[in-house]
Backbone of each chain as nested JSON, in Angstrom:
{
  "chains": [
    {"id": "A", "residues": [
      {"number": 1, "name": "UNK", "atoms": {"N": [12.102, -1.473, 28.929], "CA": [11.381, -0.418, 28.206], "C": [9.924, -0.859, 28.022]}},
      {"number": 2, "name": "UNK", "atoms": {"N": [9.053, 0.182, 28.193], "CA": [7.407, -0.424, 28.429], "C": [6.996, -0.693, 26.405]}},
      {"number": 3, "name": "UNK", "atoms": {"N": [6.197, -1.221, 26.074], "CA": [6.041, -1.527, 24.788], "C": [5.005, -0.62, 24.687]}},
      {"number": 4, "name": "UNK", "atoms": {"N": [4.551, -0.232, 23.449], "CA": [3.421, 1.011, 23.151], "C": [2.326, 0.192, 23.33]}},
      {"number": 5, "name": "UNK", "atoms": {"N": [0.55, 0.225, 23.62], "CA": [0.025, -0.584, 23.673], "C": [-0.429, -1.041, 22.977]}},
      {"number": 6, "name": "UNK", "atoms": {"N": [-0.9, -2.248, 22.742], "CA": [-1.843, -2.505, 21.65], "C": [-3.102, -2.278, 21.466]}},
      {"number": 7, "name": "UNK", "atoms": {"N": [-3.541, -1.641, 20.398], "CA": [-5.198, -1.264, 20.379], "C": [-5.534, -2.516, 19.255]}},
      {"number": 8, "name": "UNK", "atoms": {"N": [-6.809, -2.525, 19.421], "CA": [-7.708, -3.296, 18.503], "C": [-9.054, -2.967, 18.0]}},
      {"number": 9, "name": "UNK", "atoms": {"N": [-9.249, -2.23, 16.633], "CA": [-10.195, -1.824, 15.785], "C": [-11.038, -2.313, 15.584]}},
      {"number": 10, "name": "UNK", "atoms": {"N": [-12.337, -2.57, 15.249], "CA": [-12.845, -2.806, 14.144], "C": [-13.503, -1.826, 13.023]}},
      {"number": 11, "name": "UNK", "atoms": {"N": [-12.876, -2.091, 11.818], "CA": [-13.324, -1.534, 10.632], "C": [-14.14, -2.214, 9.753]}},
      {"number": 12, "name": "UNK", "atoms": {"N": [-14.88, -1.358, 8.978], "CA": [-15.313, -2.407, 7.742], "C": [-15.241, -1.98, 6.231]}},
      {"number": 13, "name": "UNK", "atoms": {"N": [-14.512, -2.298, 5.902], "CA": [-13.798, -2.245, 4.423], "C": [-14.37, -3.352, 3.482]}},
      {"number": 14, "name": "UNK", "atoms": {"N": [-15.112, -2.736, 2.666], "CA": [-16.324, -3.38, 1.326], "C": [-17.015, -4.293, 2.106]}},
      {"number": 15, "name": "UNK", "atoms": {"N": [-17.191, -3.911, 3.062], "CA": [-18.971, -4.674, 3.356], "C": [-18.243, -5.708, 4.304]}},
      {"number": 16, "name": "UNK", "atoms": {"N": [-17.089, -5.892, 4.765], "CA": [-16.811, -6.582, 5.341], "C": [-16.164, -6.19, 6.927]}},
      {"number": 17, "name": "UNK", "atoms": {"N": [-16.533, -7.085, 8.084], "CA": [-16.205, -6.301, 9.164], "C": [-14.293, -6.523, 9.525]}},
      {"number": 18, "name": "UNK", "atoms": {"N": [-13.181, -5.998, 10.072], "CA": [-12.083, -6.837, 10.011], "C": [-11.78, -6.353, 11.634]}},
      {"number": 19, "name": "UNK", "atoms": {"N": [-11.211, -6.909, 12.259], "CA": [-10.755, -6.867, 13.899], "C": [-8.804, -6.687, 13.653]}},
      {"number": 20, "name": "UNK", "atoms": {"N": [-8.802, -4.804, 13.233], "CA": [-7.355, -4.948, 13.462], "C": [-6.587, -4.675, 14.624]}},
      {"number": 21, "name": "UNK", "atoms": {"N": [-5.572, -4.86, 15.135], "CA": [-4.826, -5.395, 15.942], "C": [-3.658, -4.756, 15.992]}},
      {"number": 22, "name": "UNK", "atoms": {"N": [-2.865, -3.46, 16.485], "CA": [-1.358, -3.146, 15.977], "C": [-1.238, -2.33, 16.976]}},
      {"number": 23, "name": "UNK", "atoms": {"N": [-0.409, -1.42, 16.887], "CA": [0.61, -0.096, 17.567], "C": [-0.316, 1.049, 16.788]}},
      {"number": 24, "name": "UNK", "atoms": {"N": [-0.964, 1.28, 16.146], "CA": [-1.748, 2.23, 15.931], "C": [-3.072, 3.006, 16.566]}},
      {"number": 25, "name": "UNK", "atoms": {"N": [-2.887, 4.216, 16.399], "CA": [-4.113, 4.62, 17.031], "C": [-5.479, 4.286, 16.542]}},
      {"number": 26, "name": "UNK", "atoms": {"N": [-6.471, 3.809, 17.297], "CA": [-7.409, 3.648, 16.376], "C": [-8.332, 4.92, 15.011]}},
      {"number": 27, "name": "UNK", "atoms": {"N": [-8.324, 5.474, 15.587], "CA": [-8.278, 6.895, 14.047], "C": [-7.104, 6.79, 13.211]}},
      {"number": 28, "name": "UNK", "atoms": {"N": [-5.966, 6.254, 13.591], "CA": [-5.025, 6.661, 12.281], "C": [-5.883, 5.388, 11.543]}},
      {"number": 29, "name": "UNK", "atoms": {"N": [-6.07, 3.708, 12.453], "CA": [-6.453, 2.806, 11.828], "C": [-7.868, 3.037, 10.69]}},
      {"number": 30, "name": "UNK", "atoms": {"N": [-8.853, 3.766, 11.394], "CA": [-9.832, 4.222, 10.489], "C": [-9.416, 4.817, 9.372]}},
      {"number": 31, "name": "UNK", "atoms": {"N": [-8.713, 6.052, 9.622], "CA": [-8.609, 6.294, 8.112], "C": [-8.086, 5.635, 7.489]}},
      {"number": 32, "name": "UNK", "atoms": {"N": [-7.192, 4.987, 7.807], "CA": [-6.146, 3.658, 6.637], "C": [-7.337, 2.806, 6.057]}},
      {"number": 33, "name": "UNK", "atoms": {"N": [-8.649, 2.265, 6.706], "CA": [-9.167, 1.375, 6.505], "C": [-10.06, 1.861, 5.15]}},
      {"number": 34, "name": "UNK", "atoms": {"N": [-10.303, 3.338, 5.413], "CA": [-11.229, 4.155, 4.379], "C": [-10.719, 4.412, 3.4]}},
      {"number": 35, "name": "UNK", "atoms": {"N": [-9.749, 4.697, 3.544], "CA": [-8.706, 4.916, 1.992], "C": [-9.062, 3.936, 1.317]}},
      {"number": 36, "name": "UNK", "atoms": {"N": [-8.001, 2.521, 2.176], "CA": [-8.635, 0.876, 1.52], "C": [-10.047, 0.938, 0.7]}},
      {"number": 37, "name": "UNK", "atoms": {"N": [-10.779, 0.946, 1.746], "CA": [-12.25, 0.798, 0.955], "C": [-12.731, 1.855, -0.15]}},
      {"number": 38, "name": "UNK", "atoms": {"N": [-12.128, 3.087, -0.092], "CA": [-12.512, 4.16, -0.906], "C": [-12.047, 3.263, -2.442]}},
      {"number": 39, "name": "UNK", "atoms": {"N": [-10.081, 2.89, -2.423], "CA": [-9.678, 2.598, -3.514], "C": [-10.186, 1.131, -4.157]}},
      {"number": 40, "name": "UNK", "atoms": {"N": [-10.925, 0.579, -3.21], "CA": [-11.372, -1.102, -3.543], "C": [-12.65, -0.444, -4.541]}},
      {"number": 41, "name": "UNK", "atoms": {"N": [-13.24, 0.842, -3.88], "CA": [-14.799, 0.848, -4.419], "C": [-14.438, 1.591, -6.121]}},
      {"number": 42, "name": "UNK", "atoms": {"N": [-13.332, 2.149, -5.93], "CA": [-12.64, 2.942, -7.24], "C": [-12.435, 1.37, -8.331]}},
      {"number": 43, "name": "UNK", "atoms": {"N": [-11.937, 0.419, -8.035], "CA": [-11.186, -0.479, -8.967], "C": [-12.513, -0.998, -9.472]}},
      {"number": 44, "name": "UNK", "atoms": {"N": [-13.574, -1.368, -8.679], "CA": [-14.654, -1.691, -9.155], "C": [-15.296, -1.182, -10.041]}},
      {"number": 45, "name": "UNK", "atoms": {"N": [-15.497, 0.128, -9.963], "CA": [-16.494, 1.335, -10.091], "C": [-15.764, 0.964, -12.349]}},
      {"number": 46, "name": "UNK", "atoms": {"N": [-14.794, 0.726, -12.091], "CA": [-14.093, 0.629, -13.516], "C": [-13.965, -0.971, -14.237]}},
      {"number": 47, "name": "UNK", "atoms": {"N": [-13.884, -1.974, -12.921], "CA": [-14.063, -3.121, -13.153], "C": [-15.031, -4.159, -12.897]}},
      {"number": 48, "name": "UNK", "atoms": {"N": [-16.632, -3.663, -13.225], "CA": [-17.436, -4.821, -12.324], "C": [-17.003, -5.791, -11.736]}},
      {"number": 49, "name": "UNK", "atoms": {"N": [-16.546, -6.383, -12.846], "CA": [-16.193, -8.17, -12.863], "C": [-15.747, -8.785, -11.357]}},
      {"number": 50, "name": "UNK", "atoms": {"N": [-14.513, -7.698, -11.369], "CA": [-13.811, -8.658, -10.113], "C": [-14.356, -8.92, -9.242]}},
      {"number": 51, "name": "UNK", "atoms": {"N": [-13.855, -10.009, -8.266], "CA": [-14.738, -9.996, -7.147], "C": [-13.81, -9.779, -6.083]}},
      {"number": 52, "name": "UNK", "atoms": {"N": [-14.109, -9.587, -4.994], "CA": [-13.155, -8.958, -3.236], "C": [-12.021, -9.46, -3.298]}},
      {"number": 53, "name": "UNK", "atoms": {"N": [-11.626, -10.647, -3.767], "CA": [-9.93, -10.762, -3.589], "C": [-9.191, -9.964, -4.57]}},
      {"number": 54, "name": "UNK", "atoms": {"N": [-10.078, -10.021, -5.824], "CA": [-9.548, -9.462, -6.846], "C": [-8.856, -8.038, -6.76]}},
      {"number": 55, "name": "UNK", "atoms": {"N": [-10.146, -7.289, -6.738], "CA": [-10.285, -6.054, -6.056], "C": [-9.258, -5.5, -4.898]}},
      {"number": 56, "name": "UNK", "atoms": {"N": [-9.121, -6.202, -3.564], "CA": [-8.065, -6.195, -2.725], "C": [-6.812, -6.576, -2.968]}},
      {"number": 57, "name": "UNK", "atoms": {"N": [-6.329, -7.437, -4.052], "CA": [-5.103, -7.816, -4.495], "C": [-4.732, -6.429, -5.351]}},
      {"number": 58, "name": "UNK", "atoms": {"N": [-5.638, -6.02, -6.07], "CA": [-5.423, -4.956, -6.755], "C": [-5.362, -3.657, -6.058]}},
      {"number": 59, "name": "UNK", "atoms": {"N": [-6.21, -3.586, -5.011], "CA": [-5.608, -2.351, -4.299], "C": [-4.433, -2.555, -3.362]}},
      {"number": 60, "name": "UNK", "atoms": {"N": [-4.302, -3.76, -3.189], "CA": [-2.673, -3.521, -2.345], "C": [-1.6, -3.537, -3.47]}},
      {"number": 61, "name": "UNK", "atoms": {"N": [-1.835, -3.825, -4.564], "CA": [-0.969, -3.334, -5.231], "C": [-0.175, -2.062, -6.003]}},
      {"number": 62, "name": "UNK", "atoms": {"N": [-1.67, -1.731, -6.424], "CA": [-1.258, 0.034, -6.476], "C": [-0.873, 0.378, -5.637]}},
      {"number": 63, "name": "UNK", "atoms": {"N": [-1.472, 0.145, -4.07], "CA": [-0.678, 1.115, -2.84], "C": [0.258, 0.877, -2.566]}},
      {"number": 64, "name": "UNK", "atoms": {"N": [1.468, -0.437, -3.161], "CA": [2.489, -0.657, -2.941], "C": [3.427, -0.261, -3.806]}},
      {"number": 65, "name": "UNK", "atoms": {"N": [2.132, 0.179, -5.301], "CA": [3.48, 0.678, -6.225], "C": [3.61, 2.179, -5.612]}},
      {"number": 66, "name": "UNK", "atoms": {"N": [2.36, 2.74, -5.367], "CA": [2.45, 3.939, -4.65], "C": [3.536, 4.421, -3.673]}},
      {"number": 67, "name": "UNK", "atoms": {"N": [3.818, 3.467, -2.973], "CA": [4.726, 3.464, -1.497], "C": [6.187, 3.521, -2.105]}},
      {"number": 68, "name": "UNK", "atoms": {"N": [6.373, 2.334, -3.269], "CA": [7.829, 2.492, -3.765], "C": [7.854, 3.751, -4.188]}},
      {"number": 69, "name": "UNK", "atoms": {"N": [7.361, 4.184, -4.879], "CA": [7.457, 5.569, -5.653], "C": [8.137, 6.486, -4.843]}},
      {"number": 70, "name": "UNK", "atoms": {"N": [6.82, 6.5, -3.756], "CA": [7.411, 7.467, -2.643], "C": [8.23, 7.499, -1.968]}},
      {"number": 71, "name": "UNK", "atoms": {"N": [8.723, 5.997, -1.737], "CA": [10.234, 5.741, -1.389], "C": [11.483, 5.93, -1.842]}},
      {"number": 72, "name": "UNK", "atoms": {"N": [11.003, 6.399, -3.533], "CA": [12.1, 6.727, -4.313], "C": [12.623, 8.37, -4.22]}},
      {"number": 73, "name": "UNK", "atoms": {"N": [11.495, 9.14, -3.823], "CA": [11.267, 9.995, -3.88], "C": [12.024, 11.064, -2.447]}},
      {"number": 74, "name": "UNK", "atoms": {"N": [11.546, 10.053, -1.599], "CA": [11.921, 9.92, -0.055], "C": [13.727, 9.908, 0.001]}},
      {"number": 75, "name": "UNK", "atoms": {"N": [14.011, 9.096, -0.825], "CA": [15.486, 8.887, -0.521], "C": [16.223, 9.78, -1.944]}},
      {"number": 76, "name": "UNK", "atoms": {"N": [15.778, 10.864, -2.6], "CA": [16.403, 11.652, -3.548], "C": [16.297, 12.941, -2.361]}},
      {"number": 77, "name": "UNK", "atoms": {"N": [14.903, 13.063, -1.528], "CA": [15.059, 13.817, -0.64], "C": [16.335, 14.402, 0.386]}},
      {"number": 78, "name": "UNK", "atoms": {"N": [16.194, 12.648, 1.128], "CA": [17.211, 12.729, 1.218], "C": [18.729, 13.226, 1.723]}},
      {"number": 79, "name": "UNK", "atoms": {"N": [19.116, 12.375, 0.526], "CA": [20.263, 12.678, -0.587], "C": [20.989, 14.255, -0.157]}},
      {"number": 80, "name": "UNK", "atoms": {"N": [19.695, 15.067, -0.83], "CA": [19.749, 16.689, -1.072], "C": [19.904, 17.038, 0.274]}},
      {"number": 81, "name": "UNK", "atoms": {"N": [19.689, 16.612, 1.308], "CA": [19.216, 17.371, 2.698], "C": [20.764, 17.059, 3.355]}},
      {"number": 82, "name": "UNK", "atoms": {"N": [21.42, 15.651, 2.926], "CA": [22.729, 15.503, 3.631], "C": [24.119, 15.93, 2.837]}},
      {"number": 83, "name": "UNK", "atoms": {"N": [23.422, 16.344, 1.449], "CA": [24.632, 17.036, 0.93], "C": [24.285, 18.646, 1.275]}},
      {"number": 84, "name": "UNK", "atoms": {"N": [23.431, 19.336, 1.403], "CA": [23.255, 20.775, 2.154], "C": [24.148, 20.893, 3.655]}},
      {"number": 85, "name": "UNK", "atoms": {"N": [23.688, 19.804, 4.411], "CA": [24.458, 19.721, 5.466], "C": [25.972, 19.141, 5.665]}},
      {"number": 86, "name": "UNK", "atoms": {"N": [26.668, 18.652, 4.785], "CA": [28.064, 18.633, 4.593], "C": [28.922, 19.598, 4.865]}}
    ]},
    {"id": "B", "residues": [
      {"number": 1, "name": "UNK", "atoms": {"N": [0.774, 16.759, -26.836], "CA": [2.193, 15.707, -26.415], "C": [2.004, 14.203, -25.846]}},
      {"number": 2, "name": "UNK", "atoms": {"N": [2.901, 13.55, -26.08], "CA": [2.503, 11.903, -26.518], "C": [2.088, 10.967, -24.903]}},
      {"number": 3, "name": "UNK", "atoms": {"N": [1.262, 10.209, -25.026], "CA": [1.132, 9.815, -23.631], "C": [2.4, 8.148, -23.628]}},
      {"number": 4, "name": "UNK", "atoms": {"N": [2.896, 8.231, -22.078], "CA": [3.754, 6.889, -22.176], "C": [2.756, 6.239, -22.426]}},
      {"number": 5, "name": "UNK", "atoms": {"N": [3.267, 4.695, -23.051], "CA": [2.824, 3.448, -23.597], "C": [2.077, 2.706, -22.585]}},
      {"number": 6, "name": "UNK", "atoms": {"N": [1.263, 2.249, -22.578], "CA": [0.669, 0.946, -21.747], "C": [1.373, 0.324, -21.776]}},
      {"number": 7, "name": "UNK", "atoms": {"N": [1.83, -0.63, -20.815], "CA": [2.102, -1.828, -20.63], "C": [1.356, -3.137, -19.511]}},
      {"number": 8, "name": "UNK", "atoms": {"N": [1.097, -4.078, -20.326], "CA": [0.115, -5.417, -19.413], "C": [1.319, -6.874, -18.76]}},
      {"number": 9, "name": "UNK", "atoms": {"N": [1.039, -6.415, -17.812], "CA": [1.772, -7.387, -17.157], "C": [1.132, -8.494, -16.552]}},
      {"number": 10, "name": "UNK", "atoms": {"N": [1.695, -9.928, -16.964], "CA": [0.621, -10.92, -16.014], "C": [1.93, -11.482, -14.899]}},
      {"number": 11, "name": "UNK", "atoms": {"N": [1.257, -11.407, -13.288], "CA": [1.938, -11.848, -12.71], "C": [0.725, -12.437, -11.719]}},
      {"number": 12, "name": "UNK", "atoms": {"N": [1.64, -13.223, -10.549], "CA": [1.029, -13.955, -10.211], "C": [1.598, -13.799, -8.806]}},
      {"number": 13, "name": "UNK", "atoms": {"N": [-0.003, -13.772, -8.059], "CA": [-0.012, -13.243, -6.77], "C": [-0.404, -14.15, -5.945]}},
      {"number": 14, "name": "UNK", "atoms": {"N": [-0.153, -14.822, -4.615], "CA": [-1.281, -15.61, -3.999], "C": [-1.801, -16.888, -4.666]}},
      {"number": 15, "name": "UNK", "atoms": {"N": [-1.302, -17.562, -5.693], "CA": [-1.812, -18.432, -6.751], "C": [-2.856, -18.014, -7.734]}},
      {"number": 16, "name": "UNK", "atoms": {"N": [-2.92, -17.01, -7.897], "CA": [-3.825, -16.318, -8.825], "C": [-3.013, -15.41, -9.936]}},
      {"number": 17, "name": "UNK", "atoms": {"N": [-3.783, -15.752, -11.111], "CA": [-2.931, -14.63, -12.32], "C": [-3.923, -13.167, -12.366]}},
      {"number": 18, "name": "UNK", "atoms": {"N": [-3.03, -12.445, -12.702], "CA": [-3.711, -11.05, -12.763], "C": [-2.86, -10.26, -13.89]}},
      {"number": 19, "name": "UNK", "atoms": {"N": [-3.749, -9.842, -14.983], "CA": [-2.914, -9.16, -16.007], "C": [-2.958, -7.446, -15.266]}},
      {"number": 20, "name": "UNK", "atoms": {"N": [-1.723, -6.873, -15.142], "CA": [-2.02, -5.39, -14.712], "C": [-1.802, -4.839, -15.775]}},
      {"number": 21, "name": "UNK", "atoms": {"N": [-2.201, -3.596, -16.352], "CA": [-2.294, -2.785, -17.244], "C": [-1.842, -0.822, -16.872]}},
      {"number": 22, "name": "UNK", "atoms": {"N": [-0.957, -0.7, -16.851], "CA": [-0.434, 0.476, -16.333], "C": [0.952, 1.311, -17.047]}},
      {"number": 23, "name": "UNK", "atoms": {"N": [0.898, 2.044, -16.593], "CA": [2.077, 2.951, -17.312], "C": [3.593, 2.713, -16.614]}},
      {"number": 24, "name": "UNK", "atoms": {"N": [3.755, 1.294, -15.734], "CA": [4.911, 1.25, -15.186], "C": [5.589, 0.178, -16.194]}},
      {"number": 25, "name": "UNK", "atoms": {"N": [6.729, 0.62, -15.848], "CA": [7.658, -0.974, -16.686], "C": [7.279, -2.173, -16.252]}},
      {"number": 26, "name": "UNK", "atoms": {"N": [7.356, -3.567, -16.778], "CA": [6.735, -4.97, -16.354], "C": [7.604, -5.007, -15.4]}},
      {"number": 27, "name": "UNK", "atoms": {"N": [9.185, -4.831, -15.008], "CA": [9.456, -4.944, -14.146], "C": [9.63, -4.462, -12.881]}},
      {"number": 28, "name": "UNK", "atoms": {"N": [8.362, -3.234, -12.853], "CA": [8.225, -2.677, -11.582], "C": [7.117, -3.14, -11.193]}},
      {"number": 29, "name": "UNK", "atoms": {"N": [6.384, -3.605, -11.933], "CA": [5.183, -4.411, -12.027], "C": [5.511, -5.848, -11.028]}},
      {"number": 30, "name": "UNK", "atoms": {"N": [6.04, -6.221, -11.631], "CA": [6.694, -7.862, -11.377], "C": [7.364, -7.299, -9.773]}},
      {"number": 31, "name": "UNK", "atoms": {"N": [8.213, -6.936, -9.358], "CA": [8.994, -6.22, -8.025], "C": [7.359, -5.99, -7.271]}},
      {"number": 32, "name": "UNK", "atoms": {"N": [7.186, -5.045, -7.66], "CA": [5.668, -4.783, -6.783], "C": [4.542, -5.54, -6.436]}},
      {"number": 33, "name": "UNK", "atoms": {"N": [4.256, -6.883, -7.446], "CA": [3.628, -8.084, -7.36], "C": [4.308, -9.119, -6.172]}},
      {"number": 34, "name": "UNK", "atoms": {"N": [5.324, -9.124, -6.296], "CA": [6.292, -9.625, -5.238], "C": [6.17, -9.617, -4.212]}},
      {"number": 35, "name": "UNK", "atoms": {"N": [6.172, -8.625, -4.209], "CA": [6.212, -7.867, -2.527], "C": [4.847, -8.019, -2.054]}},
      {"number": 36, "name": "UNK", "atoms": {"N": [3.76, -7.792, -2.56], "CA": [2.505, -7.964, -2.609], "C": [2.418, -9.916, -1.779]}},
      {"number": 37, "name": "UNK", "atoms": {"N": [2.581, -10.225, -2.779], "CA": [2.782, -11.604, -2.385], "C": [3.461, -12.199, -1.47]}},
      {"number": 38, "name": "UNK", "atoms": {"N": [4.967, -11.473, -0.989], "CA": [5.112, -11.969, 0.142], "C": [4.369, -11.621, 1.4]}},
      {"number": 39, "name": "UNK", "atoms": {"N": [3.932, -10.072, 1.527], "CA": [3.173, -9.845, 2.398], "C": [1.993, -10.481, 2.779]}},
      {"number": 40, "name": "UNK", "atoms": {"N": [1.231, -11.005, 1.467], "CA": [0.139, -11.934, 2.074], "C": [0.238, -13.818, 2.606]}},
      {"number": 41, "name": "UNK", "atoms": {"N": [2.04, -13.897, 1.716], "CA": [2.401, -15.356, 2.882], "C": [2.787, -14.788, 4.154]}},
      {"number": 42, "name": "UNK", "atoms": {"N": [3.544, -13.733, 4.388], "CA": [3.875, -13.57, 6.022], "C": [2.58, -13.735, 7.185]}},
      {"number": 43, "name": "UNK", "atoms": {"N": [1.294, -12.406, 6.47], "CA": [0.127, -12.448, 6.813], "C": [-0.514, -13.943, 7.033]}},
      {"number": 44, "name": "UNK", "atoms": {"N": [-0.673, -14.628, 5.898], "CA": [-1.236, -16.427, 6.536], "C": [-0.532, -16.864, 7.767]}},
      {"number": 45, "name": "UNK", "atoms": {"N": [0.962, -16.548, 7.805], "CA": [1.97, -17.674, 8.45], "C": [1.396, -16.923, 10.078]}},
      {"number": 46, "name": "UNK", "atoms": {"N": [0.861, -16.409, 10.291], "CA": [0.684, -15.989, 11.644], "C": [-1.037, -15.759, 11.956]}},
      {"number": 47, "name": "UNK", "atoms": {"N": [-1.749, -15.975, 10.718], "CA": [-3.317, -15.71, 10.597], "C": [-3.533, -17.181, 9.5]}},
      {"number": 48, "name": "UNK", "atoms": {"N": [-3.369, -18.621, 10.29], "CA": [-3.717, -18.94, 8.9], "C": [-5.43, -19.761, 9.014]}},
      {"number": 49, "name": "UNK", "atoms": {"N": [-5.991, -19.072, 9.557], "CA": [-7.162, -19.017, 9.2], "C": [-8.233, -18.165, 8.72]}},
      {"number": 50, "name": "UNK", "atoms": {"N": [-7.222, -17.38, 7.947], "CA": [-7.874, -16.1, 7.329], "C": [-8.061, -16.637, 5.544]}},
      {"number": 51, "name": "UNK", "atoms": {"N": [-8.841, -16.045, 4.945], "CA": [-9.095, -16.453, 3.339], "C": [-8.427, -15.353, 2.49]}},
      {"number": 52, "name": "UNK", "atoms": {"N": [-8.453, -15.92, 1.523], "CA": [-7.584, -14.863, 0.305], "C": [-8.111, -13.102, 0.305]}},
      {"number": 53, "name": "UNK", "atoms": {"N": [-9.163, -13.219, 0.735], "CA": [-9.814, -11.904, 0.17], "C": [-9.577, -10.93, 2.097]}},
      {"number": 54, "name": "UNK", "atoms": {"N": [-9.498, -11.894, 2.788], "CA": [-9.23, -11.03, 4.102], "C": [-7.554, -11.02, 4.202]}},
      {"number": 55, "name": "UNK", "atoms": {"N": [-6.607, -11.944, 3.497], "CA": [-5.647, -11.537, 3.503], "C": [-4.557, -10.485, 2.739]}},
      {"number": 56, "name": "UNK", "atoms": {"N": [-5.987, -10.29, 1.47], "CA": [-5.526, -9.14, 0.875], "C": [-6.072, -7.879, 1.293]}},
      {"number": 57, "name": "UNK", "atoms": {"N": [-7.55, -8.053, 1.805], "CA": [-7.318, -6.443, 2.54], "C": [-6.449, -6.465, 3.826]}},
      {"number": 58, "name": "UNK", "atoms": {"N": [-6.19, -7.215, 4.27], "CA": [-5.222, -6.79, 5.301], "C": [-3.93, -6.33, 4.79]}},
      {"number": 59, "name": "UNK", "atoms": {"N": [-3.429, -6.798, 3.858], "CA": [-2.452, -6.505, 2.58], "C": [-1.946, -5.095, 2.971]}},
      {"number": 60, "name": "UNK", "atoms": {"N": [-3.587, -4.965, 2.133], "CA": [-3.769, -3.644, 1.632], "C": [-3.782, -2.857, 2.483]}},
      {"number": 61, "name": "UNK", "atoms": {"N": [-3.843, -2.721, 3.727], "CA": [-4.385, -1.833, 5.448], "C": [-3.028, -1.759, 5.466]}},
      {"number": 62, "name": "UNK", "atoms": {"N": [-2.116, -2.918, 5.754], "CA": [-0.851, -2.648, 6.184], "C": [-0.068, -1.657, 5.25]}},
      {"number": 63, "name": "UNK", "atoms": {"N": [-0.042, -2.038, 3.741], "CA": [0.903, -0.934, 2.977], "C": [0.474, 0.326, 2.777]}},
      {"number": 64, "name": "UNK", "atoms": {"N": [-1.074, 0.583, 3.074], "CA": [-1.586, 1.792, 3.108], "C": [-1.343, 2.656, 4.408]}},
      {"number": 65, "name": "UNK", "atoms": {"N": [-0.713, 1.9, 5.728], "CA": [-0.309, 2.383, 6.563], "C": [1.099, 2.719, 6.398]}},
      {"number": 66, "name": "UNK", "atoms": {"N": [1.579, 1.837, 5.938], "CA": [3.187, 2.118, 5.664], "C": [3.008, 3.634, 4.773]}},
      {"number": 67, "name": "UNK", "atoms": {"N": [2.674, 3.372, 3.606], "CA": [2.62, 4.869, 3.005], "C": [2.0, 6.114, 3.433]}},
      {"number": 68, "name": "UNK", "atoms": {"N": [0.788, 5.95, 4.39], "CA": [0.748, 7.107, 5.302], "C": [2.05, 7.774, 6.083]}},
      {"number": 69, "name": "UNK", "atoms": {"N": [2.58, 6.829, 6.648], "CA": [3.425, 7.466, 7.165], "C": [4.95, 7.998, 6.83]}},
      {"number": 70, "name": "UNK", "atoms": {"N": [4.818, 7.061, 5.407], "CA": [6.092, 7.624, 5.096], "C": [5.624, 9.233, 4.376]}},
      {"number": 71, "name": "UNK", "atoms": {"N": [4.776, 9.086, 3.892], "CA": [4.072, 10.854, 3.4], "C": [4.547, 11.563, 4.316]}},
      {"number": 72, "name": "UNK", "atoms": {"N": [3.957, 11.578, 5.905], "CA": [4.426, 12.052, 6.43], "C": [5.945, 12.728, 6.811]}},
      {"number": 73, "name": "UNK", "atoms": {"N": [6.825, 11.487, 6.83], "CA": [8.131, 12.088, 7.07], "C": [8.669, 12.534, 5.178]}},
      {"number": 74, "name": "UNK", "atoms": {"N": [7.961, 12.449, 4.781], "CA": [8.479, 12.828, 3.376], "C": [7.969, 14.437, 3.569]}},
      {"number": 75, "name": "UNK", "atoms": {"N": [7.041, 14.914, 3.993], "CA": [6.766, 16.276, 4.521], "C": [7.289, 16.924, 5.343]}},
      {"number": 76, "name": "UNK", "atoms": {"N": [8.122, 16.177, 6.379], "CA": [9.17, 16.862, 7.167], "C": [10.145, 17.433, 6.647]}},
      {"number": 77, "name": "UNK", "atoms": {"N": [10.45, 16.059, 5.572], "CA": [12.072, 16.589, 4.656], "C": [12.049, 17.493, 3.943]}},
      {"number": 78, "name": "UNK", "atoms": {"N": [10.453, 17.654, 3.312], "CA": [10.15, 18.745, 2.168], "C": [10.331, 20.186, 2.893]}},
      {"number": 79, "name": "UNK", "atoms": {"N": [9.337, 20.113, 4.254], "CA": [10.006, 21.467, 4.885], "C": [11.142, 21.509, 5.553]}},
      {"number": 80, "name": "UNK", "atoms": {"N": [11.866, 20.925, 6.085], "CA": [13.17, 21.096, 6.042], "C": [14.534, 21.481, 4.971]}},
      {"number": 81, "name": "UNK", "atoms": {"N": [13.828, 20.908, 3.957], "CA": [14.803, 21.437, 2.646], "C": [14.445, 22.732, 2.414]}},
      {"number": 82, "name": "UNK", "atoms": {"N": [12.866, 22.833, 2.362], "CA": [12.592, 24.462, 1.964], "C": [13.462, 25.562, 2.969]}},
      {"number": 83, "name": "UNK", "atoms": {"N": [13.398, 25.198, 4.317], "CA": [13.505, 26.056, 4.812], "C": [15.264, 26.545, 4.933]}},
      {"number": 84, "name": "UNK", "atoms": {"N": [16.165, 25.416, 4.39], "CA": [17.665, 25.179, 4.397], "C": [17.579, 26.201, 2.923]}},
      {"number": 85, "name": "UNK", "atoms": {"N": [17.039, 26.54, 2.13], "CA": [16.802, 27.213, 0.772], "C": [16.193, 28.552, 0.752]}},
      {"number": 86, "name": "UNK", "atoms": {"N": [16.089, 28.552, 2.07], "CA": [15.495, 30.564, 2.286], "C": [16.68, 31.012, 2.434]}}
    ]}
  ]
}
């Protein structure tokens, strides 16, 4: 089976350049990267202080509480869709 | 009508403490810090010449991709249920 190819980006998320690397298209990769930087420039905008790890630890964290959420959400979905089809 | 409670959680990410302050329970807090954290040891174990602050936006790129796409199929299910409900 042929493997999808690999592309390789570069974005720059808070001032910084990054060389990503995956199975993604490079536009889906852009916007992922802008979100990133949109929510890094949000944590700031409320927290001077921190500095880039800070900031990035903190936005992968919301986006991970984000993701569970939606995962919770995802699988009540679901749920409902395979008891309709019973 | 009453807003839920704050709650400050200190957990510890990457060797760093971080008090979070949010409306989730400490222990979704703590679960979500976790995960956070393992993602940025997997990330070193294959990049380990990357620094804290590039391994958390990469963190952050990856789970922000993950949750793009689960949106997505979470929008499939949504119209698929709607349309099992006409």
């Amino acid at each position: 089976m042929s493997q999808p190819e690999k592309t390789r980006t570069t974005v720059d998320i808070y001032g910084r350049s990054y060389n990503i690397v995956g199975n993604e298209k490079p536009e889906q990769i852009r916007a992922v990267a802008n979100l990133v930087d949109e929510k890094m420039r949000e944590i700031h905008a409320v927290n001077k202080s921190l500095d880039s790890t800070n900031l990035a630890v903190l936005t992968a964290v919301n986006t991970m509480n984000d993701y569970m959420k939606l995962k919770e959400e995802f699988e009540v979905l679901q749920k409902l869709l395979e008891e309709k089809e019973e």
